[in-house]
N, C-alpha and C positions, 0 to 999 in steps of 0.2 A: 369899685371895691372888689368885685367878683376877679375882676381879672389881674387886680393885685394879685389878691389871696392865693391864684396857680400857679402864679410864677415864684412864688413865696414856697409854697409847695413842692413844685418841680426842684426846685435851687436846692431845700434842705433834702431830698431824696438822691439828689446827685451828692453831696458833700456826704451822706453817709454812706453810700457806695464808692465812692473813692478812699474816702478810710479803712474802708473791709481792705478793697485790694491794698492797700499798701501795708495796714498789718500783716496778709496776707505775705507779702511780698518781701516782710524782713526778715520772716521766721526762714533761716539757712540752715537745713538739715541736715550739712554736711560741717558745719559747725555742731550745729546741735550733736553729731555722733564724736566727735572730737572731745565736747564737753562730756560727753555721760564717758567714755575711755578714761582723761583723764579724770571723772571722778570713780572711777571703779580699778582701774591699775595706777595711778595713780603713789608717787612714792611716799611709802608709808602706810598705804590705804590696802594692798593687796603684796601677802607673799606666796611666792609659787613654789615654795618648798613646804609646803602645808599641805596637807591632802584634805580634802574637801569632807563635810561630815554624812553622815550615813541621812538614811533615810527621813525624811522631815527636820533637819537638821539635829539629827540625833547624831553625838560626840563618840559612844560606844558602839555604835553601828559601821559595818565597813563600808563602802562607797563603793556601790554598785555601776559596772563598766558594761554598757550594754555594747556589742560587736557584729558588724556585718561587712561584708564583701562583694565585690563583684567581679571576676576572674574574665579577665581582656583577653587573653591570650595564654594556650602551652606549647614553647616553642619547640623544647625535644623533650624526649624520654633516653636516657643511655643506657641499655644494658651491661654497658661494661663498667661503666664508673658508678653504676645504679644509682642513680640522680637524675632529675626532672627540673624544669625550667617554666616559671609562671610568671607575669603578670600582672598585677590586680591594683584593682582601688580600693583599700584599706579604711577602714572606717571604725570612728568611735565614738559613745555618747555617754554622756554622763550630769549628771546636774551639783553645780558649786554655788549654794544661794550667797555669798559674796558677790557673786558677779549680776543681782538682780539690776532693774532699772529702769524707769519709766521708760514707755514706748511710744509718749505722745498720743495716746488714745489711739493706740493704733496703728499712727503715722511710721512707727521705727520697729520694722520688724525683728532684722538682728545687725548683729554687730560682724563685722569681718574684721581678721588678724591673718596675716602670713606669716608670724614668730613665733615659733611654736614656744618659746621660753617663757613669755610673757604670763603665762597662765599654770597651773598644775599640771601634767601630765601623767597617765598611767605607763609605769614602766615596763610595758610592756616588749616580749622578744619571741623571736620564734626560735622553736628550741632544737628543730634538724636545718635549720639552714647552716648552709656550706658559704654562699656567697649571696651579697646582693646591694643595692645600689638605687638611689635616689633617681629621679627623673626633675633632671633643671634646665630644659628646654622647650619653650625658650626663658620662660620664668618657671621658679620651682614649681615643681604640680603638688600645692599643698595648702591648706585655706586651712581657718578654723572661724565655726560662727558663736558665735554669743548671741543667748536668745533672753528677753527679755524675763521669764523666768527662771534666769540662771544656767540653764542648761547648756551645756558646752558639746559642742558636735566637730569632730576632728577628722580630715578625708586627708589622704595622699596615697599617689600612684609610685609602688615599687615594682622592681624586677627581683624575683628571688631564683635561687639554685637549692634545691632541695635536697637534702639525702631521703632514696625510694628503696629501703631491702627487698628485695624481689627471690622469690622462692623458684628458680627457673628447672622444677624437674619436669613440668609438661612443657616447656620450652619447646615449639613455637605454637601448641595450643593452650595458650595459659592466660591466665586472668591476675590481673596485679592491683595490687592496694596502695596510692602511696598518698602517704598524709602531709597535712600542714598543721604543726602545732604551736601554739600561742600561750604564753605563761607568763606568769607576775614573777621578776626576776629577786625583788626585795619587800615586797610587802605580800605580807601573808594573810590566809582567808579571815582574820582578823581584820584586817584592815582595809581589803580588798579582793573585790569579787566580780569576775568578770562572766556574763553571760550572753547566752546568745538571742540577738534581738529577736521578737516577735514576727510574725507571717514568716517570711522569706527570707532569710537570713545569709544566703549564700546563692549569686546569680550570676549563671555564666553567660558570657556571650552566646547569642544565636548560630553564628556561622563559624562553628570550633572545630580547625582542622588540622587533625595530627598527622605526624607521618609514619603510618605502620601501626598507630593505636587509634581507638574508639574511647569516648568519654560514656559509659553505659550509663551509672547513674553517684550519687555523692552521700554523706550524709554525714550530718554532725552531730557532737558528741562531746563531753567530758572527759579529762583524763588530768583530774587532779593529783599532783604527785606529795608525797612526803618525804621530808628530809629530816635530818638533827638540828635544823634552825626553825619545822615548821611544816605545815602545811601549806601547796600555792597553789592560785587557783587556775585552771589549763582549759584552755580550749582545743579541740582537732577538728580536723576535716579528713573524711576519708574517701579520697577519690577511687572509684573504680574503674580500671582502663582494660580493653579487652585488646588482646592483638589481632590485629589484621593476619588472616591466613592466607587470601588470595595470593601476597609476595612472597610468600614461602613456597606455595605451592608450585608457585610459576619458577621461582631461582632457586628452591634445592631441592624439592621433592620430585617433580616432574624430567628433570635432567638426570637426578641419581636412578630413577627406571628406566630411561634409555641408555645410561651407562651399562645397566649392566642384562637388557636384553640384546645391545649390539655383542654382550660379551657372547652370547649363547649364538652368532653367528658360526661360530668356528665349530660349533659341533657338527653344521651342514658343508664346513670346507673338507675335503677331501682329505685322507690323514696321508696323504704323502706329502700336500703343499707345508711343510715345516714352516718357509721363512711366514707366509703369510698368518699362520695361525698364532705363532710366535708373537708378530707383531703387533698383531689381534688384542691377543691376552695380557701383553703387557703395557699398551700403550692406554687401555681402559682403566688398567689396573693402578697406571703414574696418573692419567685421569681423577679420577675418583680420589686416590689420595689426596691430589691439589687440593679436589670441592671439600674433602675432609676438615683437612687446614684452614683455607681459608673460614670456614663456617665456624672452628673454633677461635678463630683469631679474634674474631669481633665479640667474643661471649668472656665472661669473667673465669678464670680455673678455680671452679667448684669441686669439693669432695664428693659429690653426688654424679647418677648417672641422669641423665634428661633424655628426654623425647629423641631431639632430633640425634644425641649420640647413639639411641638404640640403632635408629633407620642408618644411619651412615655406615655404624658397624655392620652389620646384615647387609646392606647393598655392599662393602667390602669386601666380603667375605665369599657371597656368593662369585662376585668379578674372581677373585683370590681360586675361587673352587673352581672355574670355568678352566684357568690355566694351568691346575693341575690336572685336568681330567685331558687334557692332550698330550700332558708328561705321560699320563698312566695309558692314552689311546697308543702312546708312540712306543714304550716301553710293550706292551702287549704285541706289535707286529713287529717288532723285530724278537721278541723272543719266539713269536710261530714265525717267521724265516727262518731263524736259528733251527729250529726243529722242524723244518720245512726239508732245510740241509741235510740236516742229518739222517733223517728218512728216506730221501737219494741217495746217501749215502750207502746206508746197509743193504737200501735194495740191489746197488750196484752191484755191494759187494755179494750179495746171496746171487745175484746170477752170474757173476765170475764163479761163483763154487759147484754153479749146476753145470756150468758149462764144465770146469774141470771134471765135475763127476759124471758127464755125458763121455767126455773123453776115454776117462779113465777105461768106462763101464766097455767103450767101441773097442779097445785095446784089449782087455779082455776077451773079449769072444773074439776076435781075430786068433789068441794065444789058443783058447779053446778049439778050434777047428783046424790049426795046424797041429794039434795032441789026439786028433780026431775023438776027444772027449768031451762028453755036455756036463756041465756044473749047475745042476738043476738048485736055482734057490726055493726054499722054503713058503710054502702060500701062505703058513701062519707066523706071524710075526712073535718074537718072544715079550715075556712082558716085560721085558727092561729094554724094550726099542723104542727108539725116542722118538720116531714117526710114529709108531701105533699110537705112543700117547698123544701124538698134538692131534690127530684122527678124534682122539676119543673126546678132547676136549671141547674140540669142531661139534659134533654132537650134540656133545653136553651142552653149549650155546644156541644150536639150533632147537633144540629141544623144552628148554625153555617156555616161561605161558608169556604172552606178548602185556606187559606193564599197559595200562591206558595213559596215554600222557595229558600234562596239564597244561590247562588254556596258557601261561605264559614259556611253557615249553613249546607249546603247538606254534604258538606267535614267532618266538628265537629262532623254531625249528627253518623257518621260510628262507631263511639267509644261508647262505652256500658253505661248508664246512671247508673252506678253504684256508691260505696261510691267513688271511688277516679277517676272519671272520670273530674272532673276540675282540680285536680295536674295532670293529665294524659295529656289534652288538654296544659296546660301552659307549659310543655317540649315538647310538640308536638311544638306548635308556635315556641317556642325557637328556635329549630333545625333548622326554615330556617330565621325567623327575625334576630338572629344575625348574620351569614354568609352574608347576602344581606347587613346590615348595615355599615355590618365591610366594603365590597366589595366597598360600595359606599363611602366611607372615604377614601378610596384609590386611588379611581378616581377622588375624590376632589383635594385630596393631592399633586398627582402625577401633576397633569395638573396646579395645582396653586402652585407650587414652580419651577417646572422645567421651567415655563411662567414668572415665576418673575425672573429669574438667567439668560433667555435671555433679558429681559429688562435690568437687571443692567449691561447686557456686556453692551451692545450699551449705554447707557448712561454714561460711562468710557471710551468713544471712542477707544477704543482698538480692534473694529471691522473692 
């Protein structure tokens, strides 16, 4: 009997663990999700042209759109066509208690849909984009879940092209704002309301790298619009990009001061060498025009004047000034030759007339000594003889009390009063008047743009 009774035991404990597993074994989950679809979209059962009810399934209430993002990639920033280029995984949530439904204790956590039609959608759009485009490689990148509470969660990956108004008067020390904004294109804060999710709502990739911008920091924000149809509700983001100075520094700032200190060579070339200084001045001066041009070509034709237009002007200007100041060195020696001449001139001719009047004078006394007569002149000179006066005037310059002269006279005075000692003197001045001027446009420069770029942080409150 005992040994009946175990195996009698044993038998009916095997028979009810073989039933678990095979109950076990019918239930197909992926039927099971098949069935709850068809009972919840189902024709008849679910229409997607209905917008879901408000809150607790309240009919008067709008239908709150919760929104968040994760930003993949910004591939350029364009100054010229002011437009930027992003990215992102796109994200929505929202709760449709239509779409409840058992979860199997548990077992069925949500549902997945790749159609996005099948369900309600918020009509949502963004409202500066210019361009942009789906990702359907190698299948669309686009899911939507159904969660046993109703709540619906919507992801897909686009590329967008942004319009970015950009304020370029500190241009290329400037800081730029440019946003993405998001708005209910038909249903209004009546009916629908889009906000932004809780914690972290906006996440960018880690290793974000632009070319010529910095991503500093983001922040989001409301910008609900009104219209004649309504109230709708908007979301933005407003990215702040600072620009990279290093490549400026190195391609136009650093080149435009050696443009126009090789200008200031010519004030040490000799002012006789013409062709060299010539080619000096002007070939700096086609120089610097190019880097002018070019530096405009890539920027948009604004009414306004910018940063880098001031510096280009002024390094122009001065190059411009380098090649008139050898017009005016060259003009100055030849008009002291000019009068270099003419001063041999007269002198020549004052000693042709003394010599005449040496002649004249031997001729005379010869005359006088064949008359055996002496023609005593006069010891005192009348006062309308016109050597007495230049006598007197001699005098009157020697006599004179001696002026003390001034430290930049004393300095002038060192250089030789010869024909070209005024073009001599005007490349002297040169050689430190324009280094000192240039010097001081730079500490103008420096101090009043880099003063103005911290004003406009703090006035963008991004500080």
């Amino acid at each position: 009997m005992g040994t009946g009774h175990y195996f009698w035991a044993i038998f009916y404990f095997t028979s009810l663990c073989s039933a678990s597993l095979a109950n076990n074994a019918k239930i197909n989950f992926r039927e099971k999700e098949k069935k709850v679809l068809d009972q919840i979209l189902g024709a008849g059962k679910y229409d997607a042209r209905i917008r879901p009810s408000g809150i607790n399934g309240t009919a008067n209430l709008p239908t709150l759109v919760q929104v968040n993002m994760f930003l993949r990639s910004i591939s350029k920033i364009d100054d010229y066509k002011m437009e930027y280029s992003v990215q992102l995984t796109f994200r929505e949530q929202w709760t449709d208690e239509r779409l409840k439904f058992d979860d199997i204790q548990g077992r069925l956590k949500y549902l997945t849909l790749t159609e996005a039609n099948r369900v309600w959608m918020p009509d949502l759009f963004f409202s500066n984009e210019k361009e942009g485009h789906f990702h359907n490689i190698i299948m669309p990148n686009v899911y939507i879940r159904i969660f046993p509470n109703g709540s619906v969660l919507y992801s897909i990956r686009i590329s967008l092209t942004l319009a970015c108004p950009m304020n370029l008067k500190l241009y290329p020390l400037d800081r730029q704002i440019c946003s993405l904004r998001m708005a209910s294109y038909g249903w209004t804060t009546n009916d629908l309301v889009f906000l932004w999710k809780e914690g972290d709502p906006v996440q960018v990739v880690k290793n974000l790298h632009l070319p010529r911008f910095t991503l500093e920091k983001f922040l989001t924000d409301y910008c609900n619009s009104k219209t004649n149809t309504g109230e709708y509700s908007c979301l933005k983001v407003d990215l702040l990009f600072k620009r990279e100075f290093s490549y400026y520094l190195i391609q136009i700032y650093i080149p435009c001061c050696m443009l126009v200190i090789v200008s200031w060579v010519s004030f040490w070339l000799d002012q006789g060498a013409v062709p060299a200084r010539v080619s000096l001045g002007v070939t700096t001066l086609l120089t610097m025009a190019t880097q002018t041009s070019g530096i405009n070509a890539s920027l948009p034709p604004v009414s306004y004047t910018k940063a880098i237009d001031v510096w280009t002007g002024v390094c122009l200007t001065f190059v411009f000034g380098a090649l008139l100041e050898f017009a005016l060195v060259n003009y100055a020696s030849r008009s002291g030759l000019n009068k270099a001449n003419m001063h041999k001139e007269n002198m020549k001719k004052k000693r042709r007339d003394l010599e005449q009047a040496s002649l004249d004078a031997a001729s005379d006394l010869l005359d006088t000594d064949s008359n055996a007569t002496f023609a005593m002149k006069p010891l005192v000179r009348h006062p309308g003889d016109p050597l007495a006066l230049e006598k007197l005037r001699q005098c009157e310059v020697h006599m004179q009390p001696p002026k003390r002269p001034s430290c930049c006279k004393t300095w002038l005075s060192k250089f030789p009063t010869r024909q070209c000692s005024r073009s001599k003197r005007i490349d002297v001045i040169s050689r430190i008047t324009f280094p000192l001027v240039f010097a001081l446009f730079n500490l103008v420069y420096w101090s009043t743009y880099l003063f103005r770029e911290e004003e406009d942080e703090v006035v963008l409150g991004f500080v």
